[in-house]
TORFI-548565 format. One record per residue (C-alpha): residue number from 1; residue in one letter; x, y, z. Coordinates in steps of 0.25 Angstrom, whole numbers, plus 5000, padded with zeros to 4 digits. Example, Ala and Ser with C-alpha at 12.3 -4.5 7.8 and 13.67 -1.06 7.14 Angstrom:
! TORFI-548565
resi|resn|u|v|w
1|A|5049|4982|5031
2|S|5055|4996|5029
//
This chain:
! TORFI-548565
resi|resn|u|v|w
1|X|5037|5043|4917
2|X|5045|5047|4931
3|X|5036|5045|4942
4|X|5039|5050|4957
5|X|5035|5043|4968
6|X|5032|5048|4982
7|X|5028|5039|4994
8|X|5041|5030|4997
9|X|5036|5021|5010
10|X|5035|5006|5010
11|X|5026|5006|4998
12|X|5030|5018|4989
13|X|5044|5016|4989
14|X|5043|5003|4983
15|X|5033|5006|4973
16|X|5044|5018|4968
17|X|5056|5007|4969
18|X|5048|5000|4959
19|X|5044|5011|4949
20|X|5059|5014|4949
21|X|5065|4998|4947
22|X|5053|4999|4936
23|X|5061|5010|4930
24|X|5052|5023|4933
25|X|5059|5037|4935
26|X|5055|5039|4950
27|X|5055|5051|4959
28|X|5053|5047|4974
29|X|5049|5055|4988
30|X|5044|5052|5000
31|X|5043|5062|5012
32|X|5055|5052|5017
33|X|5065|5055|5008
34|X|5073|5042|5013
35|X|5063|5032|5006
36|X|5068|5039|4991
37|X|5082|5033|4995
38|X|5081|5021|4990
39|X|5072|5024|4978
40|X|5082|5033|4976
41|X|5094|5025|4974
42|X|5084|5017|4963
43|X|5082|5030|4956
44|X|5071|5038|4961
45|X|5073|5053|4961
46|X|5069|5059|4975
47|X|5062|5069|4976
48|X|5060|5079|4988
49|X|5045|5082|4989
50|X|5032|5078|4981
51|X|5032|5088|4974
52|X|5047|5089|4968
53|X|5044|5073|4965
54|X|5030|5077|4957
55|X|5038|5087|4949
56|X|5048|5076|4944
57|X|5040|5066|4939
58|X|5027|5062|4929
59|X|5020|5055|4939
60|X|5020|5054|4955
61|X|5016|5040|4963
62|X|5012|5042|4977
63|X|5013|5030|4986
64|X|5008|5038|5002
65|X|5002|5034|5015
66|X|4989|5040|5014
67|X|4979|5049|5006
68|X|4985|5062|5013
69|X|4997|5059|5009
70|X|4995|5056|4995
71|X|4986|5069|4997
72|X|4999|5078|5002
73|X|5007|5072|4992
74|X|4999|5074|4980
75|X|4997|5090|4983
76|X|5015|5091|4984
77|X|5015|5082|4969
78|X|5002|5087|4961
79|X|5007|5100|4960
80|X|5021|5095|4954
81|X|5016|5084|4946
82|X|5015|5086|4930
83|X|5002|5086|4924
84|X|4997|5073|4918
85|X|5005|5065|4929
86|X|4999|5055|4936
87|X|4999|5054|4952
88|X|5000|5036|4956
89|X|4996|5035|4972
90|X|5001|5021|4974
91|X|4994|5024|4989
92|X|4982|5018|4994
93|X|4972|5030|4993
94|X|4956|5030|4996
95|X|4949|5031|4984
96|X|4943|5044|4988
97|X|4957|5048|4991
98|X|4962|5043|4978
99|X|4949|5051|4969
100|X|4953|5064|4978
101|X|4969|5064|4974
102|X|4966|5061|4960
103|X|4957|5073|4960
104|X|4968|5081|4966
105|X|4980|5076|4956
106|X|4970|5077|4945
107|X|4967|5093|4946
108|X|4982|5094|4947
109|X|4984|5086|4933
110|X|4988|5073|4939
111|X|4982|5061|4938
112|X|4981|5048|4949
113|X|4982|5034|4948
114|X|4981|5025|4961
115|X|4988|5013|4962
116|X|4989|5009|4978
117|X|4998|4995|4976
118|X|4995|4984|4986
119|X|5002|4971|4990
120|X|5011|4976|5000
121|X|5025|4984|4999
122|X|5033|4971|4998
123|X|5027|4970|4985
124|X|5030|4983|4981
125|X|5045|4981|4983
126|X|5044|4972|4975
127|X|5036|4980|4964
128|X|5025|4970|4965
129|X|5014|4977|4971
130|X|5001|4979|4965
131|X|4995|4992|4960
132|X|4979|4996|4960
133|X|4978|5007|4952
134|X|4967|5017|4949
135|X|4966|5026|4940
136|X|4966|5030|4923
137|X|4968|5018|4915
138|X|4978|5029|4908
139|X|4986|5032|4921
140|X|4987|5016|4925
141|X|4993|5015|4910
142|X|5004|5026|4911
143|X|5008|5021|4922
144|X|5006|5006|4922
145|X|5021|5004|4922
146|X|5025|5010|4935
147|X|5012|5003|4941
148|X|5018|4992|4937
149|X|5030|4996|4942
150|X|5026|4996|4956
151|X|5018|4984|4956
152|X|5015|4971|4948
153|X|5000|4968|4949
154|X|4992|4982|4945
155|X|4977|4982|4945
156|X|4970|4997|4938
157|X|4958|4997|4947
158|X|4951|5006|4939
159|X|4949|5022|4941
160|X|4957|5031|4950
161|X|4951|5025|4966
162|X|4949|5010|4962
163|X|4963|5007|4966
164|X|4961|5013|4980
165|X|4948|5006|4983
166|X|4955|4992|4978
167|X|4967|4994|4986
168|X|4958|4997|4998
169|X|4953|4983|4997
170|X|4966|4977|4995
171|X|4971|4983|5009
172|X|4957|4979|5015
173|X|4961|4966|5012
174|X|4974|4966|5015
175|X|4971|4969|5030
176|X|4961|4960|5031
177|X|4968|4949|5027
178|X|4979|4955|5037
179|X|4969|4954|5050
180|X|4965|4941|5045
181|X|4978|4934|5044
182|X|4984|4940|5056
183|X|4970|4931|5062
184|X|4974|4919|5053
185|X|4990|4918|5058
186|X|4984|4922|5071
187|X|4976|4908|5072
188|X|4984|4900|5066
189|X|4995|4904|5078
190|X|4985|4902|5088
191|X|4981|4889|5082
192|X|4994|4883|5084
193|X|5000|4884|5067
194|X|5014|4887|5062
195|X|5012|4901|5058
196|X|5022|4900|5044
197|X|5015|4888|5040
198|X|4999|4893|5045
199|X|5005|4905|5036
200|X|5009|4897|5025
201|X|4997|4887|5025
202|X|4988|4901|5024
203|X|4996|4906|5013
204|X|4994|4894|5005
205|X|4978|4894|5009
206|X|4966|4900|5002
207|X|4967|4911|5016
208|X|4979|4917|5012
209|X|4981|4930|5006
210|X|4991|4941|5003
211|X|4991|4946|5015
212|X|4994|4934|5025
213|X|5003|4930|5013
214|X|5012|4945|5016
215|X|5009|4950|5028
216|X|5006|4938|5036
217|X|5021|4934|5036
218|X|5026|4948|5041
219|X|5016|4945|5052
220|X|5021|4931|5054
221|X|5036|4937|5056
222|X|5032|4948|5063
223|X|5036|4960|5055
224|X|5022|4965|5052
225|X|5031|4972|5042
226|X|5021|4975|5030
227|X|5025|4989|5028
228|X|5012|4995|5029
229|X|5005|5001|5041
230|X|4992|5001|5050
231|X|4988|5015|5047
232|X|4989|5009|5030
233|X|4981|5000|5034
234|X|4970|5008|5042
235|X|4969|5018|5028
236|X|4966|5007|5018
237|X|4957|5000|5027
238|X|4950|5014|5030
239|X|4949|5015|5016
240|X|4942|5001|5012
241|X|4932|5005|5026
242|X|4930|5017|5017
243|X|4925|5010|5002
244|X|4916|5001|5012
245|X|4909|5011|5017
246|X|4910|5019|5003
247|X|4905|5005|4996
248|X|4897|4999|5006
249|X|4904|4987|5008
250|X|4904|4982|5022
251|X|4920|4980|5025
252|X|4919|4971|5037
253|X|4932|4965|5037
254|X|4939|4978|5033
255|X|4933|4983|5044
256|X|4938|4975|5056
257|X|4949|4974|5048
258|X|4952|4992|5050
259|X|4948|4990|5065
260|X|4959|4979|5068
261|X|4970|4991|5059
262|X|4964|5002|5068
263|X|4967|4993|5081
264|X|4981|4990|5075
265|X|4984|5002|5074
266|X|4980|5005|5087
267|X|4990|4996|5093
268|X|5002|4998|5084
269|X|5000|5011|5078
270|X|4996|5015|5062
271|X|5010|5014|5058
272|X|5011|4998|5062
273|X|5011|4988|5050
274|X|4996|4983|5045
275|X|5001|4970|5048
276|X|5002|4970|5061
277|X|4989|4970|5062
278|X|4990|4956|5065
279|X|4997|4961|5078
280|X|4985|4964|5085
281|X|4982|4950|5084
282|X|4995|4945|5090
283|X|4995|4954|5100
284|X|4981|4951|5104
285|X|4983|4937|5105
286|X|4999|4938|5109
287|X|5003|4930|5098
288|X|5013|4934|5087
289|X|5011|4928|5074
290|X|5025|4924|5070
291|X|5032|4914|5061
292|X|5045|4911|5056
293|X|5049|4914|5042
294|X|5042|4926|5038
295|X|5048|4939|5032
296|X|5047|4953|5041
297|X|5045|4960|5028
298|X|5038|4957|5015
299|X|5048|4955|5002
//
């Protein structure tokens, strides 16, 4: 199968180097034609438009900013694609948005298969992400090797949404658990500890998670450097609002949670990285949280 892959930013572009190291004919775009260049020299074909990409290959991953852009893409590549080919939206899509551009691609022949990835783009680079899928069981077996391609844990949720609601949660948690440690490296400054080793005594405790264990040490140097933005954060948290209110599940946390994003972004803009979150604490308090021997970027 030659698959094309359009969406080449800090997350897409990894995904498609690993499809093409797995050995996948690949066709790439992006609206900025300088991110096919290294896929490229790997062995993608480039093409100029959705569209022309559509018309090259079996099946078409997606990996975009938002629902209006997967939405303005899928108009340029549904009419090019080949009946029986399967749209994969490696995106983090609302369910509702996920059911509505099925429906779309379906009256147009093609069929959907969400597998939003999680874990952070360091992982991706390194092919080791993992995959939530939605969709036919039929679809996840056809293309269970290029899943696995792109990640190393892959979990099929269920039917075409499961993956979105799932992946909503993840994110929920994972900004929580940002807030919360930006609190915890917080207090332990303030209370006098070595940062590296309050760090490293946290990691090895039973309050440690995957966040504190990533993105606190980008934190710790400074760098903030997480490759993944406020106004990101600000749509998946709108999202898992969205399911409480749909399921009736009080989201307090989550909650206070979005209202400390919405005054990040205030003061540093939509396009500053989620994890300088945390920020607001240092500034408000005129303490940095910095320590000695930590990367500026995840490897």
């Amino acid at each position: 199968m030659r698959y094309g892959y359009i969406g080449l930013g800090n997350l897409g572009g990894h995904l498609a180097a690993s499809l093409i190291r797995a050995g996948h004919e690949v066709v790439v775009h992006d609206r900025n034609m300088e991110l096919s260049k290294r896929l490229v020299e790997m062995g993608a074909t480039p093409a100029a438009t959705p569209a022309e990409l559509a018309g090259q290959v079996d099946h078409v991953f997606t990996c975009l900013p938002s629902p209006a852009v997967s939405e303005a893409v899928l108009a340029q590549v549904l009419p090019a694609m080949k009946p029986g080919a399967t749209w994969v939206e490696n995106s983090t899509l609302g369910r509702d948005d996920v059911l509505r551009l099925a429906g779309l691609a379906r009256s147009m022949g093609v069929r959907m298969l969400e597998a939003p990835v999680t874990g952070g783009v360091h992982l991706a680079a390194r092919g080791e992400i993992t995959v939530l899928v939605g969709g036919d069981r039929d679809l996840y077996d056809l293309h269970e090797a290029a899943l696995k391609a792109i990640g190393n844990r892959i979990f099929h949720m269920g039917p075409l949404g499961s993956a979105a609601v799932i992946k909503v949660i993840t994110n929920m948690l994972a900004f929580i658990h940002l807030v919360a440690d930006g609190e915890a490296l917080m207090l332990a400054k303030q209370g006098g500890l070595d940062l590296k080793t309050a760090w490293e005594a946290i990691a090895a405790s039973s309050g440690t998670s995957f966040v504190h264990e990533t993105e606190g040490q980008l934190i710790l140097n400074g760098s903030y450097d997480i490759a993944f933005t406020m106004d990101l954060a600000l749509k998946d948290l709108g999202f898992a609002m969205g399911f409480g209110r749909e399921f009736g599940v009080p989201l307090d946390l989550a909650s206070m949670t979005n209202q400390t994003f919405l005054k990040g972004k205030a003061v540093y803009g939509g396009a500053a990285q989620s994890t300088q979150i945390v920020k607001l604490l240092e500034d408000a308090l005129g303490v940095d949280l910095r320590a000695p021997g930590f990367p500026a970027r995840l490897e």
